[in-house]
GUTORVEX-844397 format. One record per residue (C-alpha): x, y, z; residue number from 0; residue in three letters. Coordinates in steps of 0.5 Angstrom, whole numbers, plus 500, padded with zeros to 3 digits. Last residue first. Example, Ala and Ser with C-alpha at 12.3 -4.5 7.8 and 13.67 -1.06 7.14 Angstrom:
east, north, up, marro, tise
527, 498, 514, 1, SER
525, 491, 516, 0, ALA
***
This chain:
east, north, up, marro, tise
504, 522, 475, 381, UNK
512, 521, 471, 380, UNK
511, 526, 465, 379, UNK
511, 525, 457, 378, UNK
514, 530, 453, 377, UNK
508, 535, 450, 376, UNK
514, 541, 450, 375, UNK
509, 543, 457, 374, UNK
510, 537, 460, 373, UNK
504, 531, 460, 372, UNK
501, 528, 464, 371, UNK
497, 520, 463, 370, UNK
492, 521, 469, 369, UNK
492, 514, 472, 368, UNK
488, 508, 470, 367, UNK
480, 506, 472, 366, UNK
476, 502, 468, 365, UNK
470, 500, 474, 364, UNK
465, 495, 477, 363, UNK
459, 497, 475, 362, UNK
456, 489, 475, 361, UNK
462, 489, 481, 360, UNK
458, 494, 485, 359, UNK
452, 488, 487, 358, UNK
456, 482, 488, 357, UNK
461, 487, 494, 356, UNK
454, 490, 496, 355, UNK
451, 482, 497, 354, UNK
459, 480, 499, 353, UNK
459, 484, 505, 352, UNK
465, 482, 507, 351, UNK
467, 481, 515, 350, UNK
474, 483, 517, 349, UNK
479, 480, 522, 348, UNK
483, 477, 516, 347, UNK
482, 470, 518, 346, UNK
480, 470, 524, 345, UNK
477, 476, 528, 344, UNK
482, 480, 532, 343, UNK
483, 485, 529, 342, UNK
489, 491, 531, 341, UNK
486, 497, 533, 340, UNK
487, 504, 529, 339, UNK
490, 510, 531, 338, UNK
490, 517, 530, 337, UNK
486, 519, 535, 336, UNK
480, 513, 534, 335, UNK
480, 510, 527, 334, UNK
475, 504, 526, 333, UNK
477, 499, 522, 332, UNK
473, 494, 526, 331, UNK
466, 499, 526, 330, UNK
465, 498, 519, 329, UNK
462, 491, 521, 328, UNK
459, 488, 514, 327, UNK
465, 491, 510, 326, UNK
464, 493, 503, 325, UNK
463, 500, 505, 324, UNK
469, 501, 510, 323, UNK
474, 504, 505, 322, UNK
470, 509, 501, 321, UNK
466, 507, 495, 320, UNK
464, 513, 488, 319, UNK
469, 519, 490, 318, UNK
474, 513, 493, 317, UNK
481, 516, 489, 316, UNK
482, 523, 492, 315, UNK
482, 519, 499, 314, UNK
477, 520, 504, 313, UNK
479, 513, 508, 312, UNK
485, 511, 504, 311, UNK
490, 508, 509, 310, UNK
497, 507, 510, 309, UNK
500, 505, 517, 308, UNK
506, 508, 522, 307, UNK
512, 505, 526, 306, UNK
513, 497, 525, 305, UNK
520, 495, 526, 304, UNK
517, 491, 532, 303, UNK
513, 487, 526, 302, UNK
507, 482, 529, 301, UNK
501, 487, 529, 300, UNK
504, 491, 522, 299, UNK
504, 484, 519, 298, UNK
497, 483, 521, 297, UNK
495, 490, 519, 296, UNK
496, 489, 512, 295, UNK
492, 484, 511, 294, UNK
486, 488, 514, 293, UNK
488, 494, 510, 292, UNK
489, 490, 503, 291, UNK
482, 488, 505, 290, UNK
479, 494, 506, 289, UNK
481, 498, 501, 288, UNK
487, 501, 497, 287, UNK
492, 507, 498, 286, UNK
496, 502, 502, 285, UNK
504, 502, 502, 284, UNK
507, 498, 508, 283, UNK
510, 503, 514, 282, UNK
516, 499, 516, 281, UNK
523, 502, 520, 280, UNK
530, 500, 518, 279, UNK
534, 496, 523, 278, UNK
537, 493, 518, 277, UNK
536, 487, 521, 276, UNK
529, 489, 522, 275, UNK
528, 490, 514, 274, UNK
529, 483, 513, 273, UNK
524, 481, 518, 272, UNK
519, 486, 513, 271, UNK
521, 483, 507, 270, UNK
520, 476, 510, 269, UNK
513, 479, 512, 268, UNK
512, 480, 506, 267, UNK
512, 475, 502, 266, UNK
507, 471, 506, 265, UNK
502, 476, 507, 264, UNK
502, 478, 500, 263, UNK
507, 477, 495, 262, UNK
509, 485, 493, 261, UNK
503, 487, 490, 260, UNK
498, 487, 495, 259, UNK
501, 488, 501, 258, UNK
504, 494, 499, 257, UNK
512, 493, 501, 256, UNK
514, 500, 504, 255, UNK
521, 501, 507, 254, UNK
523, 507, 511, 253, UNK
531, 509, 512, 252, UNK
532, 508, 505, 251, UNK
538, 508, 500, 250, UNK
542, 503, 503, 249, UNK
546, 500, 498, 248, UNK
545, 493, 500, 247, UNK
538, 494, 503, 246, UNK
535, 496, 496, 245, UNK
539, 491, 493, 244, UNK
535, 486, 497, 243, UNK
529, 489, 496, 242, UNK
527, 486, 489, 241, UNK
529, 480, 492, 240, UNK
525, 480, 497, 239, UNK
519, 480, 492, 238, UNK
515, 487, 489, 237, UNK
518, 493, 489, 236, UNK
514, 499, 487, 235, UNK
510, 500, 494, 234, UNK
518, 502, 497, 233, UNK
520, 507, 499, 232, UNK
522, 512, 505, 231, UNK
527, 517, 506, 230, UNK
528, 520, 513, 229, UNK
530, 528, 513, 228, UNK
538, 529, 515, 227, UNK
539, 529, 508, 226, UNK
546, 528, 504, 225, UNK
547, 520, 506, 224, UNK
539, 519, 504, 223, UNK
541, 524, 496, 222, UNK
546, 517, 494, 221, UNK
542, 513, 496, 220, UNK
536, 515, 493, 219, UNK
541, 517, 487, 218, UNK
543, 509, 487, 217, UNK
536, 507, 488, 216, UNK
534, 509, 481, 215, UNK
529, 504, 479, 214, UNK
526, 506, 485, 213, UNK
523, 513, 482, 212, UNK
527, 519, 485, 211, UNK
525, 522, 492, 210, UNK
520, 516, 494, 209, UNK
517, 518, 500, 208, UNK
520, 524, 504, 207, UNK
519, 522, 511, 206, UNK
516, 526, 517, 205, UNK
518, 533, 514, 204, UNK
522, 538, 518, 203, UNK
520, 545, 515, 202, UNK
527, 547, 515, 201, UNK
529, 541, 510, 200, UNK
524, 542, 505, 199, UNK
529, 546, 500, 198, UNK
535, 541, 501, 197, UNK
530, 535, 499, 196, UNK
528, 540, 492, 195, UNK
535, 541, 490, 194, UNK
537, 535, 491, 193, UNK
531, 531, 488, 192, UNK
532, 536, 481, 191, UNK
537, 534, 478, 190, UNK
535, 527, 480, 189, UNK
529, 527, 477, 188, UNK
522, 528, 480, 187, UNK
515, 525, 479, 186, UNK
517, 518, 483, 185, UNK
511, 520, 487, 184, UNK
514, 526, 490, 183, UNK
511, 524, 497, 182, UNK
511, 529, 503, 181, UNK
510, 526, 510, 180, UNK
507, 532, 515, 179, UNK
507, 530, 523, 178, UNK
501, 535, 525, 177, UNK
499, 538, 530, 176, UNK
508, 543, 530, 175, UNK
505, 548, 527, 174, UNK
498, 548, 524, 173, UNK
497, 554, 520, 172, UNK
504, 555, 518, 171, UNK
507, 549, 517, 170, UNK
501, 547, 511, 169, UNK
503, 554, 509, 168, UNK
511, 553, 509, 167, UNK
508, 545, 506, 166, UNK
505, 547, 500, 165, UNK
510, 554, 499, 164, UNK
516, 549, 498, 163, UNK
512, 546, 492, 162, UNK
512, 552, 490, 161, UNK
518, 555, 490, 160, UNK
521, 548, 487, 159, UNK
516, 550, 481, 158, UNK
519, 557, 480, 157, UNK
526, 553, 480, 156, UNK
524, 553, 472, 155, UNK
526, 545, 471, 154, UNK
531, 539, 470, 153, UNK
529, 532, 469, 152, UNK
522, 536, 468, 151, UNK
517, 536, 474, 150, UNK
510, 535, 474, 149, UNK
506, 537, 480, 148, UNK
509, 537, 487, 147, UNK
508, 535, 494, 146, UNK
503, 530, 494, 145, UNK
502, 530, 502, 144, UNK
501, 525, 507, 143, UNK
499, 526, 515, 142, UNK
500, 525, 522, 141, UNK
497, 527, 528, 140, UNK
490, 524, 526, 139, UNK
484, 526, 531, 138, UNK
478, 527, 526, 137, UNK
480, 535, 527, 136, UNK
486, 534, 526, 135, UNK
484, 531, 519, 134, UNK
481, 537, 519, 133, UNK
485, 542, 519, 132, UNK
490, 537, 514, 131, UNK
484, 538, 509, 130, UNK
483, 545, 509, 129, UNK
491, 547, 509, 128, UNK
492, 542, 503, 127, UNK
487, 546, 499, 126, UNK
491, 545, 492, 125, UNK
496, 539, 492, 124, UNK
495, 535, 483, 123, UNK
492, 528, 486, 122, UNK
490, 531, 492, 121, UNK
490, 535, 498, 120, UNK
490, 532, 506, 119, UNK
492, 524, 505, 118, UNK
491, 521, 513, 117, UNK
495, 517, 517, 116, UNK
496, 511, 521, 115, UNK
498, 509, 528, 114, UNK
498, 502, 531, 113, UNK
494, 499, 535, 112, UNK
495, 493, 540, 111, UNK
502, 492, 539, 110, UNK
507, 485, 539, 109, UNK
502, 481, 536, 108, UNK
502, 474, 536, 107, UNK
508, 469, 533, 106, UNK
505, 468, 526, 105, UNK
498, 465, 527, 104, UNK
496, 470, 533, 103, UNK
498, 475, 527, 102, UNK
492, 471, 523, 101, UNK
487, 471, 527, 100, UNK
484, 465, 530, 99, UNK
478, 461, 529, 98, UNK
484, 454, 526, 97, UNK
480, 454, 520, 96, UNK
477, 462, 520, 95, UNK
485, 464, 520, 94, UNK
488, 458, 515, 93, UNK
481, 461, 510, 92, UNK
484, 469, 512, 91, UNK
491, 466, 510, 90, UNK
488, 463, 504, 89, UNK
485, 469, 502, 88, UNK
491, 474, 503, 87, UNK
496, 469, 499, 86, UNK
492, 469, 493, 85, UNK
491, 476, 493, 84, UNK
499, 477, 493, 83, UNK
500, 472, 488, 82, UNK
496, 476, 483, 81, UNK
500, 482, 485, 80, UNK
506, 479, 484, 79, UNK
504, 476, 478, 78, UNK
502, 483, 475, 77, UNK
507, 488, 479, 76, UNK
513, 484, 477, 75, UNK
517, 478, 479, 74, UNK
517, 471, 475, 73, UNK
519, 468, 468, 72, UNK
519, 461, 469, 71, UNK
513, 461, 473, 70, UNK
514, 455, 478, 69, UNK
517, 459, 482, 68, UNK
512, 464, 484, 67, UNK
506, 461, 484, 66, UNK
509, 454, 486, 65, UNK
513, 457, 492, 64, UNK
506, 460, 494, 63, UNK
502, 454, 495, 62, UNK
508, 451, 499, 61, UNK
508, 456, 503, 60, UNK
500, 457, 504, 59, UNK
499, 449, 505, 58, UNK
491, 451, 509, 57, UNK
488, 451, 502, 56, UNK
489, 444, 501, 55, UNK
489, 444, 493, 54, UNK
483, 442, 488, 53, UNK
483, 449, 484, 52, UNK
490, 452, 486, 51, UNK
494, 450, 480, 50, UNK
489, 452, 474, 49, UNK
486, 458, 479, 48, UNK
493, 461, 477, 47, UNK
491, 463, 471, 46, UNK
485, 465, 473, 45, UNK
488, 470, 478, 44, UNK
493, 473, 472, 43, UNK
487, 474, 468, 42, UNK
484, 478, 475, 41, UNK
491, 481, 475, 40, UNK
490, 484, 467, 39, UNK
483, 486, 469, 38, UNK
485, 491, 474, 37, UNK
491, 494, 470, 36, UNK
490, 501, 473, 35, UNK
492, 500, 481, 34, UNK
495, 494, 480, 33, UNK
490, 489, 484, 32, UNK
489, 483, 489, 31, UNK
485, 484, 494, 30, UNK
483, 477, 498, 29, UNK
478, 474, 502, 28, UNK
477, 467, 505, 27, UNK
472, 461, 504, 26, UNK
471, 456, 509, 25, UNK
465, 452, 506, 24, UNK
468, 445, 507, 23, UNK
468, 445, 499, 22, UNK
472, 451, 499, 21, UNK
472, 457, 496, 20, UNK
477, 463, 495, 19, UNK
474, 470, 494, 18, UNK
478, 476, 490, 17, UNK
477, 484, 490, 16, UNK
479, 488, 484, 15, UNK
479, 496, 487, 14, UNK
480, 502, 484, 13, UNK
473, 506, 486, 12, UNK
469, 501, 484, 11, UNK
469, 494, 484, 10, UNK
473, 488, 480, 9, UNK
470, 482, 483, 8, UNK
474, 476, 483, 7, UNK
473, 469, 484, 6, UNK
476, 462, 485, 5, UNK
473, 457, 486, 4, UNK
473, 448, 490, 3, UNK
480, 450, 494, 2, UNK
481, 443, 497, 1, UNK
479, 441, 505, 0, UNK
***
C-alpha cells in the first residue's frame, strides 16, 4: 500500500483539515492547523507531500522521524503542526487497515470515557454566569473561563479586582456545581501573575492555565511552589524536547500537549508518558474541531494520568460551524453528563462528511486572532 495524495481543506470557522489517500482506497483523516496561519500549515503540508507520496502509510514512526529530523531547522508550531496532521491520518489509515481503533493499537484503553469541559463567556469574559448555568444545565460539572482582559507588565489593581469579581460572581451563583478552571491566556506578566494567583486562591480554582506565557517556565515554576492551586500549561510547546525543560524545572502540575501542534498522535503520546514519570496530570489542549478531538481522545483513552479533556462545541470561535458538523455520525461525540465515551470505530473513530467538508472549503476562511493594544497603543498579549 503507497500514500497516492494529500489533501487539505481549509473550512470555517478556523480550521485546516488534511485527507491521506491511498491506492487501496483506505484513506485517513487529519487536523493540522496553527489557529490563525492556516494557510502557512497547508503549505507546510505539500511540502511534506514530496517525501510522503509513495510511501507505505502504515510506517507511522519511521515516517515521522523523517518529517522531523529530516528538517535540518526542526520544531515550531508551523512544522509541528503540519507533522501533527500528517501523523493523525496516517494513524487513522494504520486503524481502518487493521479495522480497529486506534487506542486498541496502542496498548488498549484504560478508561471508557473521560470527562471534558465546556468554555462559559468569551474572548473579552462578560456573561460568565449565564453561560456557566447552562452549561450545568447541558450536564457539564466542569468549566473553563478567560479571567482577564489585557494587562500591562504592571497594572492598576482596579483590573485584578475585576478578574477577581468574574469568578466571585461565578462562585456565587453556582457554588460548589461546577469546578471552574480559569485561563490567563499567557496575557499576564510575572509582576502581576502573583498578585493575581494569591487574589483567586479563596475561590478554589480547577486549575490556573498558563499564568505567564511558556517562554517563561522559570516564573511558573517559581508562582507553582507559591500556590496551593494546580498550574496548567502547555498548548504552545511543540515536541518532548520542548517539555523536557518544562519537567526539569517543575513549573507545572498539569501538562496540555495540543495534538495537533505538538507532533500528533505519535509526539504526543510519548510526551504524556513522560508526564506520568513525573506524576503530573494530562488534559490536552483542543479548542479546535473534530478531528484533533478524535486524535485526542485516543491518547486520552491509553494515558492513566489522563484526567480531563478540552472541547469546542459552543465556543466563541464556531459562529459559522460547530464542532459535529462535518461529522457524518454526530452522535460519536455525543456528551452525556459531562463526559464523552471513548470511539470505537477504526481509525480515528469518526466519519467525515467529505461532501459538506468540500462543500464549506470553497468559503473556507482567513481567520487570525484580534491584535490588542494597551491604553499607551503598546502591543498586548491576546
Amino acid at each position: 500500500m503507497k500514500i497516492t495524495r494529500l489533501t487539505t481543506y481549509i473550512v470555517p470557522p478556523r480550521w485546516l483539515f488534511l485527507k491521506i489517500e491511498t491506492d487501496e482506497g483506505l484513506f485517513g483523516w487529519g487536523e493540522p492547523v496553527v489557529e490563525g496561519r492556516a494557510h502557512t500549515v497547508a503549505t507546510a503540508v505539500d511540502e511534506l507531500s514530496d517525501y510522503l507520496v509513495g510511501k507505505d502509510p502504515l510506517q507511522i514512526e519511521k515516517h515521522w522521524q523523517a518529517m522531523y529530523r529530516g528538517a535540518f531547522y526542526r520544531g515550531g508550531p508551523v512544522l509541528m503542526s503540519a507533522i501533527a496532521g500528517v501523523d493523525q491520518a496516517l494513524w487513522d489509515i494504520k486503524g481502518k487497515y487493521h479495522n480497529a481503533p486506534v487506542h486498541q493499537l496502542l496498548g488498549g484503553q484504560v478508561r471508557d470515557r473521560i470527562k471534558v469541559y465546556a468554555w462559559v463567556g468569551g474572548d473579552r469574559p462578560s456573561d460568565i454566569v449565564a453561560s456557566a448555568e447552562k452549561a450545568i444545565s447541558d450536564g457539564f460539572s466542569a468549566t473553563k473561563m478567560n479571567l482577564t482582559e489585557e494587562l500591562q507588565v504592571v497594572d492598576h489593581l482596579s483590573k485584578i479586582d475585576d478578574a477577581v469579581e468574574r469568578i466571585a460572581s461565578l462562585r456565587s451563583a453556582v457554588g460548589n456545581k461546577l469546578d471552574i478552571a480559569v485561563d490567563f491566556h499567557g496575557r499576564v506578566h510575572a509582576p502581576m501573575a502573583k498578585v493575581l494567583i494569591k487574589a483567586i486562591e479563596p475561590y478554589n480554582p480547577l486549575f490556573i492555565e498558563e499564568p505567564v506565557l511558556s517562554e517563561q517556565l522559570e516564573t511558573m515554576a517559581q508562582l507553582r511552589r507559591n500556590t496551593h492551586i494546580p498550574i496548567a500549561t502547555g498548548e504552545r510547546l511543540y515536541s518532548r524536547f520542548d517539555y523536557k525543560n518544562l519537567f526539569s524545572l517543575g513549573a507545572a502540575d498539569i501538562i496540555q500537549p495540543d495534538l495537533s501542534h505538538a507532533g500528533g498522535i505519535t509526539e504526543c503520546k510519548k510526551i504524556a508518558a513522560m508526564a506520568e514519570s513525573w506524576d503530573l496530570a494530562l488534559a490536552p489542549h483542543c479548542p479546535l474541531g473534530p478531528i484533533a478531538l478524535a486524535a485526542c481522545l485516543q491518547i486520552d483513552a491509553v494515558s492513566q494520568n489522563a484526567f480531563i479533556q478540552e472541547q469546542s462545541q459552543g465556543i466563541h470561535y464556531n459562529q459559522s460551524n460547530d464542532l459535529t458538523d462535518y461529522l457524518s455520525d454526530p452522535s460519536v461525540l455525543h456528551f452525556s453528563d459531562g463526559y464523552v465515551d471513548i470511539p470505537q470505530g477504526p481509525g480515528l473513530g469518526i466519519d467525515i462528511n467529505e461532501d459538506y467538508v468540500i462543500e464549506r472549503s470553497k468559503e473556507g476562511h482567513r481567520w487570525h486572532n484580534p491584535i490588542w493594544q494597551h491604553g499607551d497603543g503598546s502591543i498586548a498579549e491576546w
